[in-house]
C-alpha positions in Angstrom: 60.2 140.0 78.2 58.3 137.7 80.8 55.2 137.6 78.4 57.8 136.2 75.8 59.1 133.7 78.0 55.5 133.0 79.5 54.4 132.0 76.0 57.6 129.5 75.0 56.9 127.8 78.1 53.3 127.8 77.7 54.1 125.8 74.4 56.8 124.0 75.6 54.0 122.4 78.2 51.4 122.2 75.1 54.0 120.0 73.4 54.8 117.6 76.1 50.9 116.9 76.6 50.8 115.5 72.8 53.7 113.1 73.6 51.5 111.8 76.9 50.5 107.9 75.8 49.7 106.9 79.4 46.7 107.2 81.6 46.4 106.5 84.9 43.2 105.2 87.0 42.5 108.5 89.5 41.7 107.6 93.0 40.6 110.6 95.4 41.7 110.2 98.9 41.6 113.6 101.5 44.8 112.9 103.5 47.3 114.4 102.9 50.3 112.0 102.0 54.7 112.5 101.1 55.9 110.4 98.5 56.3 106.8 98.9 54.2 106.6 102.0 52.0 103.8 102.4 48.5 104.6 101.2 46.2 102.2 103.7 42.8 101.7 102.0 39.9 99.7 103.4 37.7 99.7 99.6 34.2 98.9 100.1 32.6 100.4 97.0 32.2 97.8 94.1 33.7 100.3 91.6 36.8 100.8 93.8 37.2 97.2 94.0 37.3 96.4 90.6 39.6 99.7 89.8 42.1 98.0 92.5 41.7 94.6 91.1 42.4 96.1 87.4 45.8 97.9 88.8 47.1 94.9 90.3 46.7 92.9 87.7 48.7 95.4 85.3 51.0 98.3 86.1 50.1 98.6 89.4 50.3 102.1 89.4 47.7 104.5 90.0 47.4 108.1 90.8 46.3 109.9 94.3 45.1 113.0 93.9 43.1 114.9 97.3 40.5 116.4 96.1 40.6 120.4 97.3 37.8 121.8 96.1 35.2 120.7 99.0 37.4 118.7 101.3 36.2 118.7 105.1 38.8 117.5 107.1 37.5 114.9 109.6 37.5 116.3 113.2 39.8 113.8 116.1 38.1 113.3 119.6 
């Protein structure tokens, strides 16, 4: 019974995906944030900059995503 019901929402979820038209520019950022919190960045890399200035100047939406596969979480003195 739970295999059945594993599999029909296993395709329900393969379904959606086709009908995804939108990407998003990905921006990796450790701390850890609740929706609709302010995100402060200071962008110094070129590449950031440009990714920034591309979002602002369309949908001005982008998504934040930590990155947990070798985050180090900075140590407060």
């Amino acid at each position: 019974m739970r295999g059945a019901r594993y599999e029909a929402r296993k395709a329900e979820a393969a379904k959606l995906r086709e009908e995804w038209t939108k990407t998003l520019p990905v921006f990796f950022y450790n701390d850890p944030l609740v929706p609709c919190a302010p995100l402060h960045l200071h962008l110094f890399e070129s590449r950031y900059r440009i990714m920034i200035r591309r979002i602002m100047a369309s949908s001005r939406q982008f998504l934040y995503l930590p990155n947990f596969t070798d985050y180090l979480p900075h140590t407060v003195r």
